[in-house]
C-alpha positions as CSV (number, residue, x, y, z in Angstrom):
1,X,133.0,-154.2,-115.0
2,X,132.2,-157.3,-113.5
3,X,127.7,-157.0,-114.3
4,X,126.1,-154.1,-115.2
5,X,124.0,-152.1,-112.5
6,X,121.3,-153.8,-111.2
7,X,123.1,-157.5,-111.6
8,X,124.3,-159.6,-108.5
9,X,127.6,-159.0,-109.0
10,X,127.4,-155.2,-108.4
11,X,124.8,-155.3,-105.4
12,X,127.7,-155.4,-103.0
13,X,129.0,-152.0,-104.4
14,X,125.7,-150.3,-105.0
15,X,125.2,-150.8,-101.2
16,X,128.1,-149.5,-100.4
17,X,127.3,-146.2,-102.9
18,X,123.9,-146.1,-101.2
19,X,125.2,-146.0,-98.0
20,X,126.9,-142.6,-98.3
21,X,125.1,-141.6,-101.0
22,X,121.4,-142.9,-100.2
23,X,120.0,-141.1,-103.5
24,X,122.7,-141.9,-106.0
25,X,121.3,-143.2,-109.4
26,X,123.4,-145.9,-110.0
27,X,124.8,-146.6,-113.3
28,X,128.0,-148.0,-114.8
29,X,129.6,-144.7,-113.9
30,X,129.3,-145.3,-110.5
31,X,131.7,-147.6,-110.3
32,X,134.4,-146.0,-112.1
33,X,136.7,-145.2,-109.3
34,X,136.0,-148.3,-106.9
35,X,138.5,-150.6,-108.3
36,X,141.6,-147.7,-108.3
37,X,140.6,-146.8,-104.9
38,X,140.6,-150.3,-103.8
39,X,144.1,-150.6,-105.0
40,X,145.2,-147.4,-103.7
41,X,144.1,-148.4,-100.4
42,X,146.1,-152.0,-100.7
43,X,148.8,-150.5,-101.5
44,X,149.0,-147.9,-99.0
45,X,148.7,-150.6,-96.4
46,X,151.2,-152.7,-97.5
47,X,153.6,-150.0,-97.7
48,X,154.2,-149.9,-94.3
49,X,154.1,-147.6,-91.6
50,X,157.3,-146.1,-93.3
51,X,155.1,-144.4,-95.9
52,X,157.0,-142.5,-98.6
53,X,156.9,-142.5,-102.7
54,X,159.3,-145.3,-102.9
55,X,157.9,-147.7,-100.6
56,X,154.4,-147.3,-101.9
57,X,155.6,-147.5,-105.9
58,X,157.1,-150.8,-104.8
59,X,153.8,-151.9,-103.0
60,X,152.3,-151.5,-105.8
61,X,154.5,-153.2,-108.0
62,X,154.2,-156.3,-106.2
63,X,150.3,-156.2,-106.4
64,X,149.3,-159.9,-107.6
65,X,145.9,-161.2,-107.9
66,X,144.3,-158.3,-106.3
67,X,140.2,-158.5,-106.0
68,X,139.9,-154.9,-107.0
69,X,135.9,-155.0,-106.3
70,X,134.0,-154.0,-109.6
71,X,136.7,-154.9,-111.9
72,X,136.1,-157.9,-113.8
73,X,140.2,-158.8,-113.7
74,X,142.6,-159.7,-111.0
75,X,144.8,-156.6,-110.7
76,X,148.4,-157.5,-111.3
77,X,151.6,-154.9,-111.6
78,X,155.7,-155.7,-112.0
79,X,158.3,-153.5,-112.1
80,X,158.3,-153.5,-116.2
81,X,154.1,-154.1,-116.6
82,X,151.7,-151.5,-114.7
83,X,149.0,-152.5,-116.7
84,X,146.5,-153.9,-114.2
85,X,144.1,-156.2,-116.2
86,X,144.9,-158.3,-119.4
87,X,141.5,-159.7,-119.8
């Protein structure tokens, strides 16, 4: 994660949480899904109106220096390497 709850970093996405879900606790378990849904939802754009299981695996395989939100990486995926962050 990029802070912990509370920090800077995160205040962004704890808005966002609160927004739709105005009691949430917030904790590092909050965040858990933001970063794959933010890649999800790259990906599904860039796959083009022409949306079907091929076109989207290849969207995502040219993901490169994705801002995936809470993550503390850049996501990046190949055709050989789907794993997202090296750091």
């Amino acid at each position: 994660m990029r802070g912990v709850p509370g920090s800077e970093e995160m205040k962004p996405l704890e808005d966002l949480i609160h927004k739709y879900y105005p009691d949430e606790k917030i904790q590092q378990f909050s965040f858990l899904g933001i970063s794959g849904a933010v890649l999800m939802v790259d990906a599904l754009k860039r796959s083009g109106r022409d949306l079907n299981r091929q076109n989207f695996l290849a969207a995502l395989e040219q993901t490169k220096g994705l801002d995936a939100r809470g993550a503390d990486c850049k996501i990046e995926f190949s055709p050989t390497d789907h794993q997202a962050c090296k750091t």
